[in-house]
Structures are given as C-alpha cells and as structure tokens.
VOFI-777722 format. One record per residue (C-alpha): residue number from 1; residue in three letters; x negated, y negated, z. Coordinates in nm, 2 decimals, always signed. Last residue first. Layout:
     i    aa       px       py       pz
   NUM   ALA        X        Y        Z
...
end
This chain:
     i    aa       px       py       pz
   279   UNK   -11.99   -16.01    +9.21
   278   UNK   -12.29   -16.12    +9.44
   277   UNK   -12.61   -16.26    +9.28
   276   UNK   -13.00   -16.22    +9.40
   275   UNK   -13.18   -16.52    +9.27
   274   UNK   -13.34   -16.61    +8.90
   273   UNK   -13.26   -16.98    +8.96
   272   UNK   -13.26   -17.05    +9.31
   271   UNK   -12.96   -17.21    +9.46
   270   UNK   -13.08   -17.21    +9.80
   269   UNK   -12.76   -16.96    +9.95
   268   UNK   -12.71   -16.64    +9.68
   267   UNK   -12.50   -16.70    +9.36
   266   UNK   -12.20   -16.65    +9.30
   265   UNK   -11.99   -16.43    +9.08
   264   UNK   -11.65   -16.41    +9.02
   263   UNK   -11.47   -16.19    +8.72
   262   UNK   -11.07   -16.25    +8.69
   261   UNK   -11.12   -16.29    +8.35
   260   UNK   -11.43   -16.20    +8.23
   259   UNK   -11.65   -16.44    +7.98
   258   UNK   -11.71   -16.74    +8.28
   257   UNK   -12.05   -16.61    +8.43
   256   UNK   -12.14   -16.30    +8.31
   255   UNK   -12.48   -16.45    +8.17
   254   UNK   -12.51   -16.53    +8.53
   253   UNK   -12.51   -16.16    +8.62
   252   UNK   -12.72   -16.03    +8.34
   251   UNK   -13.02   -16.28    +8.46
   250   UNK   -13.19   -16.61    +8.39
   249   UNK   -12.89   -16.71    +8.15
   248   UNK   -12.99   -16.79    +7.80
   247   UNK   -12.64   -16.86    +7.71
   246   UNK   -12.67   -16.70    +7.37
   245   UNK   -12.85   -16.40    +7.54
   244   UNK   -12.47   -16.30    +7.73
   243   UNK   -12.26   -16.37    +7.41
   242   UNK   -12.56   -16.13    +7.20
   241   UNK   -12.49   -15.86    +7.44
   240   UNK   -12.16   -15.82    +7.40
   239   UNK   -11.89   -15.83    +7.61
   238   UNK   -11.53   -15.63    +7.60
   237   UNK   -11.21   -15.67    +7.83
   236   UNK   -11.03   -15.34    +7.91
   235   UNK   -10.65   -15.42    +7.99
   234   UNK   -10.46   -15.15    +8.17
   233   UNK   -10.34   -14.84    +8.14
   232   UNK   -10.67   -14.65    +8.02
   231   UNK   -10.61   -14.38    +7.78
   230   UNK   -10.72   -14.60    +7.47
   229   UNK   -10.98   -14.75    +7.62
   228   UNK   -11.16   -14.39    +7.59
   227   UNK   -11.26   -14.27    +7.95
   226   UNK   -11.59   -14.21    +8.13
   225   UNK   -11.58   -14.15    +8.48
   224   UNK   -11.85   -14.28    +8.72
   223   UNK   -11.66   -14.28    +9.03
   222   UNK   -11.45   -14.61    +8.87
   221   UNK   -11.40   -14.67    +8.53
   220   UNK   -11.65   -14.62    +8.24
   219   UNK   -11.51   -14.68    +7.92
   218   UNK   -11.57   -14.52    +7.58
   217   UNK   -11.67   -14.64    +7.21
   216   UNK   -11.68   -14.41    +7.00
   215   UNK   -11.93   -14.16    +6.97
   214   UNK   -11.74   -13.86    +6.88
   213   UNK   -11.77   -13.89    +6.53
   212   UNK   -12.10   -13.92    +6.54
   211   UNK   -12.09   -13.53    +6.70
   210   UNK   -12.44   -13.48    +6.83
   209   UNK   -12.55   -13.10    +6.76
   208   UNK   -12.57   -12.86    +7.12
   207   UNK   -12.82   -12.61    +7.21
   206   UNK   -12.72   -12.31    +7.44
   205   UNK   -12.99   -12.07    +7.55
   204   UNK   -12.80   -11.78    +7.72
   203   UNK   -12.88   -11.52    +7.97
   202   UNK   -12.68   -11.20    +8.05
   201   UNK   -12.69   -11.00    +7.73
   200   UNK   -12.44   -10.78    +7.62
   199   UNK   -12.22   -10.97    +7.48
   198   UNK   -12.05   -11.33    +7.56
   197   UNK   -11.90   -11.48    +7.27
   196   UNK   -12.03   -11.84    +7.19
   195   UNK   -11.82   -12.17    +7.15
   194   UNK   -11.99   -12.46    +7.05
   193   UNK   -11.78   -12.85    +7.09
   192   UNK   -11.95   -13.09    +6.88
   191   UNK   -12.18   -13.34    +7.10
   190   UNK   -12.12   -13.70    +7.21
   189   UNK   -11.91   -13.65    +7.52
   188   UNK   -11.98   -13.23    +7.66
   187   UNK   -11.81   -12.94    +7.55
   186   UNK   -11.91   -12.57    +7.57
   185   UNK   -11.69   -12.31    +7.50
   184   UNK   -11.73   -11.99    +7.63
   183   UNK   -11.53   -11.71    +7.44
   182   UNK   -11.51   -11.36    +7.67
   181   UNK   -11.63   -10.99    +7.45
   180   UNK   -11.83   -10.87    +7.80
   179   UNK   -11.68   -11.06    +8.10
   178   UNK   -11.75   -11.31    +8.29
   177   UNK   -11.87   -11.51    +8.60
   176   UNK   -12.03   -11.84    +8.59
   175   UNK   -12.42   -11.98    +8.59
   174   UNK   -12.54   -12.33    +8.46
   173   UNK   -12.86   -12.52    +8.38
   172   UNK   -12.90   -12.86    +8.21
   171   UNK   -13.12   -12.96    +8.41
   170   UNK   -12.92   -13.21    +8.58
   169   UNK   -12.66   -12.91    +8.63
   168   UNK   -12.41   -12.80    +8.39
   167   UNK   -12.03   -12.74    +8.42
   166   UNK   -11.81   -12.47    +8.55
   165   UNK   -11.53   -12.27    +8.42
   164   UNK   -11.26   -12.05    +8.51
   163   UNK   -10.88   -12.17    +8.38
   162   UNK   -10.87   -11.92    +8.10
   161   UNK   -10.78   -11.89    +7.75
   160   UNK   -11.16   -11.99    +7.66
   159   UNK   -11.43   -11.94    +7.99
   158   UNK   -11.53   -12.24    +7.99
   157   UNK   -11.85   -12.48    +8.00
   156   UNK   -11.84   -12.85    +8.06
   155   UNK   -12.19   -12.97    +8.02
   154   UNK   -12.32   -13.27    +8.32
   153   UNK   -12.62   -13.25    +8.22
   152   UNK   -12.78   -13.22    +7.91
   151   UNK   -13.15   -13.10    +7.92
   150   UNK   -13.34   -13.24    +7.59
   149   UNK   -13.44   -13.07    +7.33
   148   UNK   -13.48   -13.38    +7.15
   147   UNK   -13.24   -13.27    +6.85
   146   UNK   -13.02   -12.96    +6.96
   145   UNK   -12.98   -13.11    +7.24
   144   UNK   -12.96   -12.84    +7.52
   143   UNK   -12.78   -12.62    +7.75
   142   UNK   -12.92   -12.36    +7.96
   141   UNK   -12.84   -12.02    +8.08
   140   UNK   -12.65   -11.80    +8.31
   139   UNK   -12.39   -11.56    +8.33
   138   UNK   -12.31   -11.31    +8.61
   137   UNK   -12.13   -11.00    +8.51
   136   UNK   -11.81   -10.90    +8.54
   135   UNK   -11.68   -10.56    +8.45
   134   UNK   -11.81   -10.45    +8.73
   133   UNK   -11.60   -10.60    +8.98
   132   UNK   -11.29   -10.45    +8.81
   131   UNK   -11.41   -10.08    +8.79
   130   UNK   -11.52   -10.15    +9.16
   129   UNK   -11.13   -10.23    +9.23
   128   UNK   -11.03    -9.95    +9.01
   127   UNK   -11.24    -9.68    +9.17
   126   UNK   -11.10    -9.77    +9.49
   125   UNK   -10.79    -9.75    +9.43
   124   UNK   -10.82    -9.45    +9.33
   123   UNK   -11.03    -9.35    +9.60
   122   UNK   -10.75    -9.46    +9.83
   121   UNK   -10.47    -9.24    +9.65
   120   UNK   -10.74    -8.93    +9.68
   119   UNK   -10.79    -9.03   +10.05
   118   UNK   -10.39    -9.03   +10.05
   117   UNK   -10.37    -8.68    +9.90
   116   UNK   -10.59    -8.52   +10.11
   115   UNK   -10.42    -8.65   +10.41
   114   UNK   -10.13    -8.58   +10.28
   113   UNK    -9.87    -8.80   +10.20
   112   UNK    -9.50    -8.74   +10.35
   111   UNK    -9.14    -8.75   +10.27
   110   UNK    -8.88    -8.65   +10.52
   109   UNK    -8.57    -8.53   +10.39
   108   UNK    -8.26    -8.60   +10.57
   107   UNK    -7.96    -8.38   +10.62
   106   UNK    -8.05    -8.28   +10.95
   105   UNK    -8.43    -8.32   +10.94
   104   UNK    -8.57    -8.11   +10.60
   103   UNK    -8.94    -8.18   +10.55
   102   UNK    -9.16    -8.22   +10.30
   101   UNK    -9.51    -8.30   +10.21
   100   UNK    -9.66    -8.51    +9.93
    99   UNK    -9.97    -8.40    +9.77
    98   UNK    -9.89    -8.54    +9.38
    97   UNK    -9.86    -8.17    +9.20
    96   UNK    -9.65    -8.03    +9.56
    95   UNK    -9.38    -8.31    +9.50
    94   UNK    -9.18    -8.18    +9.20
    93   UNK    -9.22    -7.84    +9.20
    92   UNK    -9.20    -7.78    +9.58
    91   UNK    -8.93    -8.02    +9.60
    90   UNK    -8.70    -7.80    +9.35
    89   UNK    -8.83    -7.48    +9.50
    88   UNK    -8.70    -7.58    +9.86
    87   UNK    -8.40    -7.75    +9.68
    86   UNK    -8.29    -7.41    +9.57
    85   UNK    -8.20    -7.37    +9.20
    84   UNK    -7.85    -7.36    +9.07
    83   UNK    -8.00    -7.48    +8.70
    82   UNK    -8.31    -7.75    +8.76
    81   UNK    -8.48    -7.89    +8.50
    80   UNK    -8.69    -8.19    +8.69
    79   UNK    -8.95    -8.47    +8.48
    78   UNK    -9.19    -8.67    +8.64
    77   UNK    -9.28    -9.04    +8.50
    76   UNK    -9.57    -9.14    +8.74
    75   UNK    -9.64    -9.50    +8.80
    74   UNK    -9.47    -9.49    +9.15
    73   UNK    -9.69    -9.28    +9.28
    72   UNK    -9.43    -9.22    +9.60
    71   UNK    -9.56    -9.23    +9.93
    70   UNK    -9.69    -9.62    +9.89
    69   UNK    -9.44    -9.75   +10.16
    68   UNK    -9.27    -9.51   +10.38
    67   UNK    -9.07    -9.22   +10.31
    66   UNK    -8.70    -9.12   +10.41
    65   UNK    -8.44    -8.91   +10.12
    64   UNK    -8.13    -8.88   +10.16
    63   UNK    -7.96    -8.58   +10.11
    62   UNK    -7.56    -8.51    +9.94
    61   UNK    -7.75    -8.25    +9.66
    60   UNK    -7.64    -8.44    +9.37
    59   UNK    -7.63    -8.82    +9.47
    58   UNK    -7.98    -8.78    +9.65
    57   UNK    -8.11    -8.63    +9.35
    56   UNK    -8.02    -8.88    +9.14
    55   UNK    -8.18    -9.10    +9.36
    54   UNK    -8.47    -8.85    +9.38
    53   UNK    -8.53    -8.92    +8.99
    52   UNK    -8.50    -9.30    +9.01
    51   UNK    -8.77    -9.29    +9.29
    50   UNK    -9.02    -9.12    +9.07
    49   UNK    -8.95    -9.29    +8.72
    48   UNK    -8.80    -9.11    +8.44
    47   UNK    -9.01    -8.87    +8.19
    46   UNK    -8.71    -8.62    +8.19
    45   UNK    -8.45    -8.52    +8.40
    44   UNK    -8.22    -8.20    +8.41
    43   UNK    -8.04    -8.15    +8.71
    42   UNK    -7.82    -7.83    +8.89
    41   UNK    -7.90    -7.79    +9.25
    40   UNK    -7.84    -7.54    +9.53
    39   UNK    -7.85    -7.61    +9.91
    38   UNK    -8.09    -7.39   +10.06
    37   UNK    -8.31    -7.65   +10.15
    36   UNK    -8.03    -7.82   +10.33
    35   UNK    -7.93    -7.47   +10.46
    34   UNK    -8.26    -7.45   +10.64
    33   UNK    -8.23    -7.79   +10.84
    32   UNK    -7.87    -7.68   +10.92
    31   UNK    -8.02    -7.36   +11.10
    30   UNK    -8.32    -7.52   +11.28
    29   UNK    -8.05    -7.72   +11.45
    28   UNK    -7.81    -7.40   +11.51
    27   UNK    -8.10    -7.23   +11.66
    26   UNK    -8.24    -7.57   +11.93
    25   UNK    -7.86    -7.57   +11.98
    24   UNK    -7.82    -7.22   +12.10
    23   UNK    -8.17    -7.16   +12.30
    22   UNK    -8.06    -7.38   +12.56
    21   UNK    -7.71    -7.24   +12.61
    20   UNK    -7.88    -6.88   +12.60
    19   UNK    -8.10    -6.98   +12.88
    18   UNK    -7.86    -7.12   +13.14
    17   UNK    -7.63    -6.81   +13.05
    16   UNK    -7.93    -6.62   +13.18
    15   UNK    -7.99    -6.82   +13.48
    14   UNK    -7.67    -6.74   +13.59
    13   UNK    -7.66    -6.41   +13.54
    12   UNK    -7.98    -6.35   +13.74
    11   UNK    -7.85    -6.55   +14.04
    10   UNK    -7.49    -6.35   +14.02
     9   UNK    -7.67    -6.10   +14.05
     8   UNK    -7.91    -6.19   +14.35
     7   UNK    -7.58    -6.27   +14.54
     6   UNK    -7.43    -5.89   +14.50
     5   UNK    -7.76    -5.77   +14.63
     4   UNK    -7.75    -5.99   +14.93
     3   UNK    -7.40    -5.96   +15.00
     2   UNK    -7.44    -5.55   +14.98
     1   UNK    -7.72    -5.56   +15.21
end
C-alpha cells in the first residue's frame, strides 16, 4: 500500500511540473507582446504621409511594422504628438480614425483593415469609378454643308487636347464619348475647321463653311487617300481634260494613251473602237 500511494505521488507531481512548463512560455509570450505596447514614446509629427510617420516610429520605439497592400490610406497626412506616451494609446490614436486594427507579435506590429473599414475603402472606390463614368456622356449629331445642306461623310471629329475621336458616317452622322466643357473640332478637306464646346445638351447639329482656300489641288493615292503633291515622295504627273478631248479618243482610257509615263493600256482582242481597255 505504501508503494502504491508513494507511486501515485510522484504521478501527480509529475504531471504538475508538466503543466507549469506549458503554461510558462505561452505567459512570458503574452508578456513581451504587452511590454511592446507598453514601450513609451516621445514624437511630434505633423501633416506627413502615413507610412513616413510609422517609419519614424519604427526607428523610435525599435518595432516593425507588417501590413499588406492597401492597409494604409496612403493619401492621408496624419499628424502624432506624443510625450512618454504608451504605444497602445499612440496606435489607438493614430489608426482607430481610419479602421485599422492592431496587434503586437513579439516585437512586430500587425496592421489590419477592418471589415467595416475595407467595405468603406471599396465604396470609395466605388463611388469614384461611377463618378468617372458619369461624367461622360454620349454625343451624337450630324454634320453638314453649310451651303447645300448636304451630309458630309467621312468628318474627322475630336475631342481637342486629346487622342479620342471618330469621324462621320455616309450620312454624315457620328456619336463619341465626352465630357461636359470638352472642345470638338471638326475638320474635313474643303471646309474651315469648327470647334464647338460640349454643354449640356447631348445632340449636336454641326454645319460646316467651304474653305476656298483649302481647295487646292490634292492627290489621291492608293486605298482612297487624298494627299497634297506636296507630301507625296515621288513624282505626281498631271492631265487635263482638254489634252484627253483634243485627241478625240473614243474613251478616257485611250485618251490616256501616250501622256503618262510608265502608263500602258491596251486594248481588248478584235480591235473594236469603243472596247473594254486594260491599264
């Protein structure tokens, strides 16, 4: 009996020292974590950017500071006047006002959004993105000569100091996204260039004057493009239409016949006058 009871105590002792060597570090942890909030801090800051403040803070108070992207409103100025204060009441001031938690790991701070302060952060954002879309608004209209009346396609119209733009359909109808208070230009070969402010209205009537200035004489090349001879790199040969009625050709391609270098054209089998031609 004596063994027995003897054993049992040793049992119970045992499992007590087993329990107060778990307990000890779990104590001394929570300790440290405590002492680096109790740490004391002298700092005066003001109006200086958020991550430039805890830097300085981080120097001071020998913590570093952990937090992931977009925890910090980074557009905030914040200001700190701290004189031997605790750090606990120096991060409640400065963080509690923009809903970002703390906690102390070791010597490591642990930054934190709440979840009321990241929807807030998100609506924010939000806000400004629909604030942005809104402030467009869809533009349409038509452009016309200011003359006939007439549709003109084809319309280059801008959005001045700006690379959106779009041009005019063969109606003479176009549509673009802008602003309220944006310049569009309009500009188009043989008309003076208009520029009209967009206000508050949405639809536009655009009629353009003939610049006879602007009508000089102009090149078509290739795909329909019109260029001045000027531009062009290489030699632009000219015929009138009095050399091709001199000859008295049965058609234009005939008439062509011998005034452009480099120019062939021949005319189909049979030889009949007034035939298809190939160029």
């Amino acid at each position: 009996m004596k063994k027995s009871y003897s054993t049992s105590r040793m049992r119970a002792g045992l499992c007590g020292l087993l329990a107060l060597a778990t307990a000890l570090p779990a104590t001394a942890g929570a300790g440290r974590e405590q002492g680096v909030l109790d740490r004391k801090l002298t700092l005066s800051v003001e109006h200086e950017a958020f991550r430039g403040v805890l830097e300085k803070i981080s120097r001071k108070a020998d913590v570093k500071f952990s937090y992931t992207r977009n925890t910090l409103p980074e557009k905030e100025k914040v200001s700190v006047k701290a004189k031997e204060q605790a750090l606990s009441k120096v991060f409640d001031e400065l963080f509690l006002p923009y809903n970002i938690n703390y906690e102390a790991i070791g010597s490591q701070i642990v930054l934190k959004r709440s979840r009321i302060g990241a929807m807030a952060g998100g609506m924010e954002e939000m806000d400004e993105t629909i604030a942005a879309a809104m402030a467009f608004k869809k533009i349409t209209g038509f452009v016309r000569d200011a003359v006939t009346n007439a549709a003109i396609p084809g319309v280059t119209v801008m959005v001045k100091g700006s690379n959106k733009g779009t041009s005019t359909n063969g109606d003479g109808h176009f549509e673009l996204d802008a602003n309220e208070g944006d310049v569009l230009t309009f500009s188009a070969i043989g008309f003076k260039i208009r520029e009209v402010t967009v206000s508050g209205e949405n639809s536009y009537n655009i009629s353009l004057e003939t610049d006879e200035k602007g009508l000089s004489e102009v090149v078509v090349t290739a795909l329909g493009v019109k260029r001045s001879p000027r531009s062009l790199g290489y030699a632009v040969q000219n015929v009138k239409g009095g050399e091709i009625t001199i000859a008295q050709a049965p058609t234009i391609a005939q008439g062509l016949m011998g005034k452009v270098a480099g120019l062939q054209i021949s005319q189909a089998s049979g030889g009949v006058e007034g035939g298809s031609s190939r160029v």
